[in-house]
C-alpha positions in Angstrom: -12.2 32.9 9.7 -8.7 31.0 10.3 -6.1 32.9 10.9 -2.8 31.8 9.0 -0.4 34.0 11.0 1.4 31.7 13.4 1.8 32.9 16.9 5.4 34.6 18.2 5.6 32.2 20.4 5.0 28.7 18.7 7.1 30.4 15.7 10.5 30.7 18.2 9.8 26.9 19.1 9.4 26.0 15.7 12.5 27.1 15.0 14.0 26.1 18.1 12.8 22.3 16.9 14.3 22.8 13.5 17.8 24.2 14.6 17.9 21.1 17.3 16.6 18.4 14.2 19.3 20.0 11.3 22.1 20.5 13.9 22.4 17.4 16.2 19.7 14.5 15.0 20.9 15.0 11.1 23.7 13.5 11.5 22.8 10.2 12.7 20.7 9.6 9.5 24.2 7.9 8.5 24.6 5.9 11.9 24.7 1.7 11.2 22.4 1.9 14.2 19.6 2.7 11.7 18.8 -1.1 10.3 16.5 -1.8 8.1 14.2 -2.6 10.7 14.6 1.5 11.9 16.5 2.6 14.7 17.6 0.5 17.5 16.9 0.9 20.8 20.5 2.1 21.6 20.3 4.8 19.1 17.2 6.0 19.9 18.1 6.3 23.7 20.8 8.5 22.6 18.6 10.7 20.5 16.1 10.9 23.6 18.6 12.3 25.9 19.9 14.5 23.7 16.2 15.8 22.9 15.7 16.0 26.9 19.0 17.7 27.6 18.2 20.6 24.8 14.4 20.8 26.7 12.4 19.6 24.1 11.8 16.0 24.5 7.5 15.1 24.6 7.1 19.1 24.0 3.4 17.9 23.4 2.3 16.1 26.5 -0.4 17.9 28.3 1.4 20.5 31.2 0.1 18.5 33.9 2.5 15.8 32.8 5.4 18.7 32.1 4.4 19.1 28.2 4.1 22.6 26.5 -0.1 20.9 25.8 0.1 22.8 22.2 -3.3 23.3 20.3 -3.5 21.0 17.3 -2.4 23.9 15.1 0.5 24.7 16.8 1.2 21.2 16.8 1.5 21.1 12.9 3.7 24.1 12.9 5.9 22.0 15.3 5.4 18.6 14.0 6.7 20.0 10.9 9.4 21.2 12.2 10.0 17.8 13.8 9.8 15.9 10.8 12.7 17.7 8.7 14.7 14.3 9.6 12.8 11.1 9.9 14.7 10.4 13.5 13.0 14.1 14.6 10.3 12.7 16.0 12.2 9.6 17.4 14.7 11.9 19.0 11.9 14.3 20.4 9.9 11.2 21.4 6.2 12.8 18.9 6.5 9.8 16.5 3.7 7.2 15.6 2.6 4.9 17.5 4.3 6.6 20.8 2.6 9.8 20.4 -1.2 8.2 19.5 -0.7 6.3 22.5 0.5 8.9 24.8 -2.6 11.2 23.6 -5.2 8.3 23.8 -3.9 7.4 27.7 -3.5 11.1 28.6 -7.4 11.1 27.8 -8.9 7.2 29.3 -6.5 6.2 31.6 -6.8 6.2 35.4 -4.6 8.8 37.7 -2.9 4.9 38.5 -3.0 3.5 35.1 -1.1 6.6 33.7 1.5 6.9 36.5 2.7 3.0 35.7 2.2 3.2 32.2 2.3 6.7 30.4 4.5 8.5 32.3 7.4 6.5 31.7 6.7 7.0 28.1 6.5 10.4 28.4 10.0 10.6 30.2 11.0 8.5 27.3 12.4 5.5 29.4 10.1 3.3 27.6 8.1 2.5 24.7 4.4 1.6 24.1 2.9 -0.4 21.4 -0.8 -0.7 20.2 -1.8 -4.6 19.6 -4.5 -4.5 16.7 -4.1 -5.3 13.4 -4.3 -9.0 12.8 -2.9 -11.5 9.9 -6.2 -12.3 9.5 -8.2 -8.8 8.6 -8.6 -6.8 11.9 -6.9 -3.4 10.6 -8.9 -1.5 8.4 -11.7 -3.7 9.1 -11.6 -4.2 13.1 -14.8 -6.0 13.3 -12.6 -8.7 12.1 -10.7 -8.8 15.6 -10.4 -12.7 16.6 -7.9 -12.0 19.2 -10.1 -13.2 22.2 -10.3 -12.0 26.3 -11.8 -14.7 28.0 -13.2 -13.7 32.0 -12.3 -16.1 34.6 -14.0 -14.6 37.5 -10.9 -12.7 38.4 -8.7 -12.1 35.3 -8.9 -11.3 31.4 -7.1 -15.0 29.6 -6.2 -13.5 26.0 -5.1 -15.4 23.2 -4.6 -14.4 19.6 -2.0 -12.7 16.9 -1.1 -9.8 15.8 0.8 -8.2 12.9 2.1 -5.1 12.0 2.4 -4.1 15.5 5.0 -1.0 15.7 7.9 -0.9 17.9 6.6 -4.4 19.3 10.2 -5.2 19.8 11.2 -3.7 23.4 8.2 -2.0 24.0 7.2 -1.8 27.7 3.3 -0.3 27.7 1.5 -2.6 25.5 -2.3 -1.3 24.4 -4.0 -4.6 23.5 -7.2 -4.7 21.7 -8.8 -8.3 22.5 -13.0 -9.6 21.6 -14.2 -10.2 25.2 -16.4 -12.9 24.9 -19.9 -11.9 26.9 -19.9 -13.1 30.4 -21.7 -12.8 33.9 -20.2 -9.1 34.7 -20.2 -7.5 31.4 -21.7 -7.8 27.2 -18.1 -8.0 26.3 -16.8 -6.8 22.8 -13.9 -5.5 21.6 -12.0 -3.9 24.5 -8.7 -2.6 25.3 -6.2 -3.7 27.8 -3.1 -2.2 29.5 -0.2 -4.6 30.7 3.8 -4.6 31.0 5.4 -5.8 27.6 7.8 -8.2 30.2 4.2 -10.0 31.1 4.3 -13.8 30.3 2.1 -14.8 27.6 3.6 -12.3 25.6 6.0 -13.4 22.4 7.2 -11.6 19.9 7.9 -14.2 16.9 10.1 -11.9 14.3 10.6 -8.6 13.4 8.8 -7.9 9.9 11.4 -6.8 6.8 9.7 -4.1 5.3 10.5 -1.2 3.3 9.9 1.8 5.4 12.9 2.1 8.4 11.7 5.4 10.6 10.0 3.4 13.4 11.8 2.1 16.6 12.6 -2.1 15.6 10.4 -1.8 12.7 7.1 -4.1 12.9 6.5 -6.9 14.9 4.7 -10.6 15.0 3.2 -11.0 18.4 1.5 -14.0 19.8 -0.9 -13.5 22.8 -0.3 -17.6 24.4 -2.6 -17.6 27.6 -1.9 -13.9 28.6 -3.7 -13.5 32.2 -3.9 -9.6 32.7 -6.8 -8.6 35.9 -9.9 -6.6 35.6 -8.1 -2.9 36.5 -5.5 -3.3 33.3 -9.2 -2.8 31.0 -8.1 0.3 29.7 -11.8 2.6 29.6 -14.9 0.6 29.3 -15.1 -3.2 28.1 -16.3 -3.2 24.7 -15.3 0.4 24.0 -12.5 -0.6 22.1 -13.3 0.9 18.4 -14.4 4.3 19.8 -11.5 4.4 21.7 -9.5 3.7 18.4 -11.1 6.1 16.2 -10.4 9.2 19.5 -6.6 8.1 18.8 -6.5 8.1 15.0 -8.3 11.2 14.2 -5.3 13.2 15.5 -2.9 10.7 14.7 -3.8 10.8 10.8 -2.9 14.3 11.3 0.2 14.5 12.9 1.4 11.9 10.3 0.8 14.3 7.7 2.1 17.0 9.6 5.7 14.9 10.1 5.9 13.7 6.6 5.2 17.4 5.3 8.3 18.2 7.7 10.2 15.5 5.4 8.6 16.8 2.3 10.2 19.5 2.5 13.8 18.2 3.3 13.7 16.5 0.1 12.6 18.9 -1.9 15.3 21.6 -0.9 18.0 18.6 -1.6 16.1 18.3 -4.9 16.5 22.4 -5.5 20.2 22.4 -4.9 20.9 19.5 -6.9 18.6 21.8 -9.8 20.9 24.7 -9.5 24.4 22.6 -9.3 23.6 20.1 -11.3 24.5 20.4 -15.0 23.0 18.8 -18.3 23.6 20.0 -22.0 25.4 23.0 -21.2 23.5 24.6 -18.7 22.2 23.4 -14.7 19.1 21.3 -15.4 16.7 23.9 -13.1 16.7 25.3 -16.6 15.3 22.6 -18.4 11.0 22.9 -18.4 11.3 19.3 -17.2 12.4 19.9 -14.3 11.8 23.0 -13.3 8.4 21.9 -13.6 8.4 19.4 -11.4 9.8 21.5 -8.6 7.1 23.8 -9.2 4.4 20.6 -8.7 6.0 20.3 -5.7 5.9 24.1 -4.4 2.3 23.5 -5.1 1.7 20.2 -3.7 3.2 20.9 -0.4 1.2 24.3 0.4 -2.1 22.5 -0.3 -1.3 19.7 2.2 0.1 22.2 4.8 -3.1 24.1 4.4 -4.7 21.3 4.5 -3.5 19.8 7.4 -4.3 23.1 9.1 -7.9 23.3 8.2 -8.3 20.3 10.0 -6.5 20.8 12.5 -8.8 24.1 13.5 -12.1 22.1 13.2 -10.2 20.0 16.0 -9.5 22.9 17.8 -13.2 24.2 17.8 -14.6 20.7 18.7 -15.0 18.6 16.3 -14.3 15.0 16.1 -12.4 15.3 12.9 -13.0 11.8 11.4 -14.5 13.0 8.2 -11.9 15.8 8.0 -8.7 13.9 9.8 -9.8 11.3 6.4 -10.1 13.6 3.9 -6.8 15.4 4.9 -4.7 11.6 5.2 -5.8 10.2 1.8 -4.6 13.8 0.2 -1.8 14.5 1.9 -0.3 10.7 1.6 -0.7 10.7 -1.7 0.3 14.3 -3.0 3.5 14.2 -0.4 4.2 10.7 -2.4 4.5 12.2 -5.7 6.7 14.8 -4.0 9.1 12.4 -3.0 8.8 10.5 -6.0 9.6 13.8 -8.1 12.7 14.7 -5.9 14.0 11.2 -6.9 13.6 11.7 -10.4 15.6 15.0 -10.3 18.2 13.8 -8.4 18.7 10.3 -11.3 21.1 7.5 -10.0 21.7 9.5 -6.8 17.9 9.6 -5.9 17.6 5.7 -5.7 21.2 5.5 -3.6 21.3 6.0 0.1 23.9 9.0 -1.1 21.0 11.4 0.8 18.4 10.8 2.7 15.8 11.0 -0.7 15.3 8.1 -1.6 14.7 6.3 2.3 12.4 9.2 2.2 10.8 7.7 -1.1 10.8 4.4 0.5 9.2 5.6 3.7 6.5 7.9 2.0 5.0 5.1 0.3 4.5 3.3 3.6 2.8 6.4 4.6 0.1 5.8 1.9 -1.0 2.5 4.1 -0.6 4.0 7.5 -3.9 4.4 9.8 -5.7 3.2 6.9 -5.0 3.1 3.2 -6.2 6.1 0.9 -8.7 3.8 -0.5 -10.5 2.9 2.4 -10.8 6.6 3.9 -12.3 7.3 0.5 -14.4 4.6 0.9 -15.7 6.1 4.2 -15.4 10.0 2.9 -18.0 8.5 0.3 -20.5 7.0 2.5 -20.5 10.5 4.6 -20.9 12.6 1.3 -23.8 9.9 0.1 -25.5 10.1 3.9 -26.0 14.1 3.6 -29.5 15.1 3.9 -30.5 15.4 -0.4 -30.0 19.4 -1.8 -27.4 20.3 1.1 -24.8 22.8 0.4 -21.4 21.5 0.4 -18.3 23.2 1.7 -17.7 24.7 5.5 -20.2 25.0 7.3 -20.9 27.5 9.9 -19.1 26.9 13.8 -16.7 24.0 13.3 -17.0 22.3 9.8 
């Protein structure tokens, strides 16, 4: 059975993480640096030395690339930790999309291909981006991926546009999903490419104004004009692009639940003191039922996504692929972790909806979260079709080995 008690030794780095995030990163929550399009690159630099100088920065590479290589549970013990500020994971360099793409190279990428292109990002001197969702449908539905990789003989000619592309602005290691159209050497199909973000052919139009701001530059437009990239930048096998995708986001759906708990929690202890200090009709309004109610929802809510997220997080652990249970766990969590925030903003009134504290960008951010690696609707949609392929009279609930 799962074991609940966290290890001495994770536990010491937890709270190592948490002293390093309340103490120094806190702080800069108030820094002009933060734009609405998310830290800059300037701030975030800053926050990445400080992270490397206090010994924690990429804490979850794998050790051959100096990482501490934590199990998945130990990584939502730390994520957590991580995410008590929304720069946490900028400062310690975990957040999405760096850390997806770190983990997905650490696992496809040749000994070259990951000297020139992840281990500056685990060093945090640069950036990577993942080029796949489209204007045009290619997110949730990737079989709608136009952006095409046309063989010459020699090189990969790309052209297309993408949306929505995280941290596009600045980013160095660019992961570009492109339709290779069949040719002599190869069936083609959706495949994934590695190049410098400096290459020509690449143009980032705008920077997107949207309403979450924890993610480096915000979200970007790119245009792919006549991008030549040669055969060794195919990152794994051509037209193993969508397997490739769903390796990355299993885990990732995970440790964005495991962040946003982190920041779950932050707002629900500012909601708690404002309870206790706050007074309404002659006593502090933790008194009234109506609110002390909906701290209690949110004691609740935030134990069943931790556990959760760590259920999960073992059936990783003891081989499984986790889509089924990575989807299950992100359409909760997103939404229960939601109301959370949306309940800390009703406690706190006027001040909830100001930027007074750090509630209501937390708000603004968690309902972002809802949409990221695929909305809640569309990971029901596939948690369905797995419930409705299950051989007819099979028990539900774990099953024996690794769910």
């Amino acid at each position: 059975m799962i074991d609940f008690e966290i290890p001495a030794e994770v536990a010491a780095r937890r709270d190592e993480i948490r002293a390093f995030v309340a103490e120094r990163i806190v702080p800069f929550e108030r820094d002009p640096r933060l734009t609405r399009h998310g830290p800059n690159e300037d701030l975030r630099t800053e926050l990445v030395g400080l992270a490397r100088d206090a010994g924690l920065l990429t804490f979850q590479a794998p050790r051959r690339f100096g990482g501490w290589e934590p199990s998945h549970c130990d990584q939502a013990v730390l994520y957590e930790a991580a995410g008590w500020s929304t720069l946490g994971p900028v400062a310690l360099n975990c957040a999405a999309p760096d850390e997806g793409n770190m983990y997905l190279l650490a696992k496809i990428a040749t000994e070259k291909q990951a000297e020139e292109f992840l281990v500056p990002v685990i060093d945090g001197r640069q950036r990577p981006g993942f080029a796949m969702t489209e204007p045009g449908g290619a997110g949730s539905d990737p079989d709608q991926l136009s952006t095409e990789a046309v063989f010459d003989g020699s090189e990969y000619v790309i052209n297309g546009r993408k949306w929505l592309i995280t941290g596009a602005d600045g980013a160095r290691t660019w992961i570009v999903m492109a339709r290779v159209a069949p040719n002599g050497h190869n069936a083609g199909g959706p495949t994934l490419f590695l190049c410098d973000g400096r290459t020509p052919g690449i143009e980032i139009e705008r920077v997107m104004d949207t309403m979450d701001r924890n993610y480096v530059q915000g979200h970007g437009v790119v245009r792919f004009d006549n991008l030549r990239l040669p055969a060794e930048t195919v990152l794994g096998e051509v037209g193993q692009a969508l397997r490739y995708a769903q390796m990355r986001l299993a885990p990732a759906r995970l440790t964005h639940c495991m962040r946003w708990l982190g920041a779950a929690e932050r707002v629900q202890s500012i909601a708690v003191e404002h309870a206790r200090t706050r007074t309404a009709f002659g006593k502090p309004i933790a008194e009234h039922q109506g609110v002390s109610f909906m701290l209690a929802d949110n004691e609740i809510a935030i134990q069943q996504c931790r556990l959760g997220i760590w259920w999960a997080c073992w059936t990783l652990d003891n081989g499984a692929k986790g889509r089924h249970e990575s989807s299950m766990v992100k359409a909760y969590v997103s939404e229960e972790l939601f109301k959370v925030a949306d309940r800390c903003v009703q406690i706190l009134g006027g001040m909830g909806i100001s930027d007074e504290t750090p509630v209501g960008m937390i708000f603004s951010d968690m309902r972002a979260f809802r949409l990221y690696d695929g909305p809640t609707e569309v990971h029901k949609y596939a948690i369905a079709r797995q419930v409705l392929r299950a051989p007819k009279g099979s028990a539900p609930g774990p099953k024996g080995g690794a769910a």
